[in-house]
N, C-alpha and C positions, 0 to 999 in steps of 0.2 A: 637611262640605260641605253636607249639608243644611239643616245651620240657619243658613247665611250663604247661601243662598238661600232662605229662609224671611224674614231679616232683609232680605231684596234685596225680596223680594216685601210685605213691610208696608210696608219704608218706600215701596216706591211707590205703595202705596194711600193712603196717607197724604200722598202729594205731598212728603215732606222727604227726599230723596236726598242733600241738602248735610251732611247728618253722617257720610255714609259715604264714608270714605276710603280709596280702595285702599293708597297707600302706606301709612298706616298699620296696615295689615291684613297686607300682605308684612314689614313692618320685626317686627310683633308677634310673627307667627309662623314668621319668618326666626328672629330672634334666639338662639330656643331649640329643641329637639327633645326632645320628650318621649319617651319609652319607645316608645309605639306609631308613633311616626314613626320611630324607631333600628328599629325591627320590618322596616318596610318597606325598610330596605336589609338584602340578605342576601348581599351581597358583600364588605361593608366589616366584614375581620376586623382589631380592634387588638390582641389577644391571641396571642402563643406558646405553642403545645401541643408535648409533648413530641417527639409527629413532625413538627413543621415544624421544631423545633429540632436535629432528627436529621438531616432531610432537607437543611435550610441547613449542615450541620457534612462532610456525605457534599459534596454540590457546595463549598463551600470546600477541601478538600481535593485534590478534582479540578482545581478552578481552581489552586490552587495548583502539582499537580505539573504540570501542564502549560506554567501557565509559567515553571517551572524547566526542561521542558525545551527551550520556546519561546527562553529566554534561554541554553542552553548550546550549540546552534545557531546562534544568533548570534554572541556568543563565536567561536566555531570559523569563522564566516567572514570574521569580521573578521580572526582569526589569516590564513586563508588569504589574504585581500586586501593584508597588509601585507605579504606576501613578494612580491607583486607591486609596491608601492611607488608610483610616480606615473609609472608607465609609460603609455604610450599604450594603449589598447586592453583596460586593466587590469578585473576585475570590478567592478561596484558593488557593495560588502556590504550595501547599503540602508539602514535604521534601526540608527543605532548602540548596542548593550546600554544602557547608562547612559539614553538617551530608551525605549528599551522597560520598564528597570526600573521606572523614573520611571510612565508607563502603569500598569504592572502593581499599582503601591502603590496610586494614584488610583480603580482599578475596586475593590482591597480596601477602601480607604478609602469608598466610595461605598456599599459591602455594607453595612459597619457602621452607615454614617450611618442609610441605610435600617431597619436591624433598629432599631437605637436610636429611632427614633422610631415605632418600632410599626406602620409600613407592611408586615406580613405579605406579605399576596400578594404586593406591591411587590416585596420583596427576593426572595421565588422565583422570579418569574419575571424582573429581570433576573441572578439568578445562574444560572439556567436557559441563557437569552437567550447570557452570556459564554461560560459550558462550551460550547456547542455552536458558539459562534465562534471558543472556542481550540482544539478538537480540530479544527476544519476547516483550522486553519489548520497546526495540526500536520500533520494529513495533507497539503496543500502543501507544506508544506516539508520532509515525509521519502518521500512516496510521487511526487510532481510533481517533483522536484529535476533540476534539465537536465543531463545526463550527457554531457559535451562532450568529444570525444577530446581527449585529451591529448599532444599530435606531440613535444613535447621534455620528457622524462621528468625528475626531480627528478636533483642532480649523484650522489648517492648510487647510483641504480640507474644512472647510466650507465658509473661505472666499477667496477663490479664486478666485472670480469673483469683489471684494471689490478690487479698486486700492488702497486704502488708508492702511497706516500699524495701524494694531490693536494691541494693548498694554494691 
């Protein structure tokens, strides 16, 4: 810095400022980064160390059983919805498995892409980011779940007091 304003301050004592060229001063030292410019960023890690390798293997596996159980929840309301059929009044099961699995490959897929190209930090914190939006979501759908009386019971428990089989 100081000697391109040492360079600013000759050549204007010298009255020739037409040789100095900003763009080509940004393009020069755009181009490359030397060591002690890589110095000055102390955020931008491109290496895997054994515990982020740890730590990325511990949340992948979190991401993972979660949305297995993400997707056998659904599953299961989809079963429920189809004994409903296209009745009037019937649940909406929401997202159907097959579009949530579909999701669920695309954020794994998005993991790897990331690790593969050496974006470190990148990849911890959107697998951070995902785990803490699949376990909320888990927690909605097994702590939140609307518990809605049920006035006419499945045919099974109603005749259970009927010895006779109903058809």
């Amino acid at each position: 810095m100081v000697t391109i304003l040492r360079q600013l301050e000759d050549s204007s004592a010298s009255s020739s400022t037409s040789g100095w060229n900003m763009c080509q001063r940004l393009h020069k030292y755009g181009m490359g980064c030397n060591t002690a410019c890589q110095a000055l960023d102390t955020f931008r890690v491109d290496e895997w160390s054994q515990s982020d390798i740890f730590l990325l293997a511990i949340m992948c596996v979190f991401m993972g059983a979660m949305m297995l159980l993400v997707f056998a929840k659904r599953v299961k309301a989809y079963e429920r919805a189809a004994m409903w059929g296209d009745e009037p009044g019937a649940p909406n099961p929401g997202c159907p498995p097959v579009a949530l699995l579909l999701l669920f490959c695309i954020v794994f897929l998005v993991v790897i892409v990331l690790a593969s190209v050496k974006f470190v930090n990148e990849t911890l914190v959107f697998a951070v980011v995902t785990c803490v939006l699949l376990f909320l979501y888990m927690l909605k759908l097994t702590l939140f779940e609307s518990r809605k009386q049920v006035f006419l019971p499945s045919r099974g428990i109603r005749n259970t007091g009927l010895r006779e089989t109903f058809y």
